[in-house]
C-alpha positions as CSV (number, residue, x, y, z in Angstrom):
1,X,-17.8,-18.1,-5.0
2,X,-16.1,-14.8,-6.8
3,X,-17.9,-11.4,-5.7
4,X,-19.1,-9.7,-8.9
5,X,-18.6,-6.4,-7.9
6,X,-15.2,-6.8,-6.7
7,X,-12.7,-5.7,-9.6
8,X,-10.7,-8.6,-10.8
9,X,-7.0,-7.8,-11.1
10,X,-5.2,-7.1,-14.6
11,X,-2.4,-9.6,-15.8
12,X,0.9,-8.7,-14.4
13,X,2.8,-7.4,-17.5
14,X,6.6,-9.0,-17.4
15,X,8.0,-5.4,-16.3
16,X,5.6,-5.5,-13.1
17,X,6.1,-8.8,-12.5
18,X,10.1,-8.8,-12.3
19,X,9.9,-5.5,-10.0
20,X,7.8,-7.5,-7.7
21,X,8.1,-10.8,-8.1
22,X,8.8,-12.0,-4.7
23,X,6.8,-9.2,-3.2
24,X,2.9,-9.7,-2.0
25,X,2.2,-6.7,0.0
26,X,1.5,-3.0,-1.0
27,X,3.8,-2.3,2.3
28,X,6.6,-4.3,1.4
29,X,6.9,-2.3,-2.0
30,X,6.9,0.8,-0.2
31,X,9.5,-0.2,2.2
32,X,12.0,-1.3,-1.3
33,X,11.2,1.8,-2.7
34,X,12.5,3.9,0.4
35,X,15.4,1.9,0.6
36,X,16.1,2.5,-2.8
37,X,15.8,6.4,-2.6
38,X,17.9,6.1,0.5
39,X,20.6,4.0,-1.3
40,X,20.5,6.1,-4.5
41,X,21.2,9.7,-1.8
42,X,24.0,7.8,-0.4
43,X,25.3,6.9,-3.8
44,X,25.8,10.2,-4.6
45,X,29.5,11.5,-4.6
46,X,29.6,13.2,-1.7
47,X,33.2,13.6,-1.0
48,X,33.4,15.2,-4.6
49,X,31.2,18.0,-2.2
50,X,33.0,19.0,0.0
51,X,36.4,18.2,1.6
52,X,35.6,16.9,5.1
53,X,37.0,14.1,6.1
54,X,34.2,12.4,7.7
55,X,31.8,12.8,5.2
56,X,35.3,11.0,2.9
57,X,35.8,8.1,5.6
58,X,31.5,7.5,5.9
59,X,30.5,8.2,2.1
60,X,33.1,6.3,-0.2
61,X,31.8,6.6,-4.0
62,X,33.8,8.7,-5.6
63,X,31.9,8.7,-9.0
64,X,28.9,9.1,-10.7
65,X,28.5,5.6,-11.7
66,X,26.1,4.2,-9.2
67,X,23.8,7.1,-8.6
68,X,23.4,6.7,-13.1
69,X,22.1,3.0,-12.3
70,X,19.9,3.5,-9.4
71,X,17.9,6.6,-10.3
72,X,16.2,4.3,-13.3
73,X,15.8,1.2,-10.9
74,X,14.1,3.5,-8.7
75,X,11.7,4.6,-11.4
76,X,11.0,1.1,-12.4
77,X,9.7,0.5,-8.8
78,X,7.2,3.9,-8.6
79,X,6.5,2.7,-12.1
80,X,5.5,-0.4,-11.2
81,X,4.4,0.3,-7.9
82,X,1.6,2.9,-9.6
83,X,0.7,0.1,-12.0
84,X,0.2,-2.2,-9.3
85,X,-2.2,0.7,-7.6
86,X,-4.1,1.4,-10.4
87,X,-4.8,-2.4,-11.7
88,X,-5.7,-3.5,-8.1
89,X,-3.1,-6.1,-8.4
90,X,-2.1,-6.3,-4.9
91,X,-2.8,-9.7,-3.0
């Protein structure tokens, strides 16, 4: 038997759905979404910077390019992760 006073989740629009579609847990979505903050700071150009070596040898994008695609993939998954929140949509 259902509880009636337990909110039924809201459909998974397609958007949602793609963001998490292999992922059940509220702290599994976290964890990709710290990941992808960490990946889009290291995509930054770094080297353009400064002219260290290290930071040249460790930190190899040289262009803008990847930082451009990561920033919106990372606002798709807050996005989606506050949709998820607010629609009680975790499992």
């Amino acid at each position: 038997m259902s509880d009636p006073k337990k909110p039924t989740p809201a459909k998974l629009p397609l958007w949602v759905l793609l963001a998490f579609s292999s992922i059940e847990k509220r702290k599994h979505a976290i964890l990709l979404i710290w990941a992808c903050i960490i990946f889009t700071l290291y995509c930054l150009p770094w080297a353009s910077f400064t002219s260290n070596e290290i930071v040249s040898s460790v930190f190899v994008i040289e262009d803008w390019s990847w930082v451009a695609m990561m920033i919106p993939i990372c606002l798709w998954y807050l996005l989606s992760f506050r949709w998820m929140d607010k629609n009680n949509a975790w499992a």
